[in-house]
N, C-alpha and C positions, 0 to 999 in steps of 0.2 A: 346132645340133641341128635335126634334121630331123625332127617328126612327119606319121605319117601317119595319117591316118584318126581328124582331131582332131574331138572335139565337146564338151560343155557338162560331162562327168563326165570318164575318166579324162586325155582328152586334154590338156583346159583344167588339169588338176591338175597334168601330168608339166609343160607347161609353164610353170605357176609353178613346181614344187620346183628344176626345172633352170635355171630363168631366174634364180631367191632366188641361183645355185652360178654365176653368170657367166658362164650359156652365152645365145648370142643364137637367137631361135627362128623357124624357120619351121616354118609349119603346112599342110601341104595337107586338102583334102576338097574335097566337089562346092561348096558356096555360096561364093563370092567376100563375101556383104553378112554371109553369118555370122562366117568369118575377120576383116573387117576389126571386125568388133565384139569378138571374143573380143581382136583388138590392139590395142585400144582400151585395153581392161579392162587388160591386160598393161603396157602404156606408161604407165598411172595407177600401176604396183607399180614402176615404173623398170626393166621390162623392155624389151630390143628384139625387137621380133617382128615379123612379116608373113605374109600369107595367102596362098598361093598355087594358086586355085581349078583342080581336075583329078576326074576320075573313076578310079579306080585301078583299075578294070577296062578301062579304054582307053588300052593302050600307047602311044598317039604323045603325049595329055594330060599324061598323069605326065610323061615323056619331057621331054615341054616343060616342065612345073612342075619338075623337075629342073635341068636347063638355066637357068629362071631366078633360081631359089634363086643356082646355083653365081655364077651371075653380078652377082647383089646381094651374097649373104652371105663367097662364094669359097671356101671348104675346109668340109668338112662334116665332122666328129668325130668324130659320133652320129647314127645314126637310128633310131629308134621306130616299128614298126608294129603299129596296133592293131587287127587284123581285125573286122570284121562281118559279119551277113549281110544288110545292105541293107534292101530290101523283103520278103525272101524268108522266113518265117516257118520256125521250127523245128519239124521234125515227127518224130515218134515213129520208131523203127524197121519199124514195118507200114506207117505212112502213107509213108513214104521213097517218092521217085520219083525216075526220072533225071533230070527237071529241080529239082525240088529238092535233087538232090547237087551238082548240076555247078554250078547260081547261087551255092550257099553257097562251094563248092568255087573256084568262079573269083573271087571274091569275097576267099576269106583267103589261098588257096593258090599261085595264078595274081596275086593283088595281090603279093605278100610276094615273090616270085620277082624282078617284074617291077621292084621298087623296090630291093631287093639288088643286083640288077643295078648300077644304076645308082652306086653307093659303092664298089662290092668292088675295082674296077680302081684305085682310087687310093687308096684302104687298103691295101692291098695293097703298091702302089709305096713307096707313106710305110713300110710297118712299124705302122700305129697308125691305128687309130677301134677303133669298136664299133658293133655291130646289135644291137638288142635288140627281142625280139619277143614281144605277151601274146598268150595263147589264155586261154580258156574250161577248166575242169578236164574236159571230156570230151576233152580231149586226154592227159590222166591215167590218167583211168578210162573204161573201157567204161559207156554207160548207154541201156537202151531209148528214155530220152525225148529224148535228144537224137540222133537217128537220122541227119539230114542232116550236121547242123553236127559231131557227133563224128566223122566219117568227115575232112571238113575237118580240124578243129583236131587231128586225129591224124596228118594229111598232113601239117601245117605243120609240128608236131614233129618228125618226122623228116629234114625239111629242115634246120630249125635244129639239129639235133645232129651232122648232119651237115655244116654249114656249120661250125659250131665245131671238128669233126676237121680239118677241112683249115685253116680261117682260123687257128688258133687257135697253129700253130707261126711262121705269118707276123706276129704282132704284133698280129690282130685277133680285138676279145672279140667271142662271140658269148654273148648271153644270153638266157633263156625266165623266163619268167613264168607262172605259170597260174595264171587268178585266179578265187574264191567269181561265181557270176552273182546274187551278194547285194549288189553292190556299190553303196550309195544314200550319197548327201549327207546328212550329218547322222544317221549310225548307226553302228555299230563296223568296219563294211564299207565306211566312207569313201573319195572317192578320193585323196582328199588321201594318206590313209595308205597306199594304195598304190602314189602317186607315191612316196612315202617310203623304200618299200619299194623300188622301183625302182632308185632315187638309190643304195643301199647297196649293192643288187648290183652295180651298175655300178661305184660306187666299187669294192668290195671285190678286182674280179674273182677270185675264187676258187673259183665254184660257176657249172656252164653254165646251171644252173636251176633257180630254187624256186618253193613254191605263194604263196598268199595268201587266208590266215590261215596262215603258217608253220605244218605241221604238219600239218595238213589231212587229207591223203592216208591217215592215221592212221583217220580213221573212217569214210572212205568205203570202202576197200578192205575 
């Protein structure tokens, strides 16, 4: 399994629940010294993991972090992306500017693309993986406060639904996540629980996409 855009809450989480289920992990993001710490922590749980330092908004990087995944780990099964906006703060719908659509924007949209890329050709050949990809619930819901980033995680969505029309008759799950931006350690909005939640959908494949808190959408809409 392949995460991208691993850090200390959901990333580090999907990577124990799927590491607990017998997959071996790799982790990309920008710090090589934070990676090898996070597989540290993992190789103490009797996971195998490795970090493999890139910026995901610089295609030759990933490219090459790809490349040496395939060539440590060899067939990839799953990959996980988990979009962010970097340094780039989220700002209300009147504060929106074009540089803050397009940083967030290249950031979840231009990441997600550029790392699909790289799996789809031989998923594809095989019949069998999966992509599974979280946004944010403003990719849900319309919301003034998140004016940059919903314009984003509303693009990602329709990639991913639309990667799932076409993958989905060739053998490959595509899956969405959309998850509470309540998500803290140590509250009901753990990420542990929604690595958890993760793991089932992916098990299950049966649904292109659910929220997190199952239900959700219920009282936002």
């Amino acid at each position: 399994m392949v995460i991208i855009g691993v850090g200390p809450g959901l990333g580090f989480s999907l990577a124990k629940i799927f590491g607990s289920h017998g997959f071996r992990i790799a982790m990309v993001s920008r710090t090589q010294e934070k990676l090898d710490q996070y597989a540290e922590q993992l190789d103490g749980m009797g996971i195998k993991a490795q970090g493999f330092a890139a910026d995901i908004t610089d295609k030759i990087q990933l490219t090459r972090a790809f490349q040496e995944i395939k060539s440590t780990f060899g067939t990839i099964d799953v990959m996980e992306f988990s979009p962010h906006s970097g340094s780039v703060p989220t700002t209300s719908v009147l504060d929106t500017t074009d540089e803050s659509a397009l940083q967030i924007f290249n950031n979840v949209v231009i990441g997600a693309i550029n790392s699909a890329i790289q799996v789809i050709p031989e998923m594809t050949e095989r019949g069998e993986g999966a992509l599974l990809f979280t946004s944010d619930l403003s990719a849900m819901s319309p919301s003034p406060m998140f004016g940059n980033s919903g314009i984003a995680m509303s693009g990602l969505r329709n990639y991913i639904l639309n990667l799932h029309d076409r993958l989905h008759p060739l053998g490959v799950f595509v899956g969405h996540l959309s998850i509470s931006p309540l998500i803290k350690k140590g509250t009901g909005f753990d990420p542990d629980q929604v690595a958890e939640a993760w793991y089932n959908l992916y098990e299950k494949r049966t649904e292109a996409e659910d929220t997190f808190p199952k239900g959700i959408m219920q009282f936002i809409n």
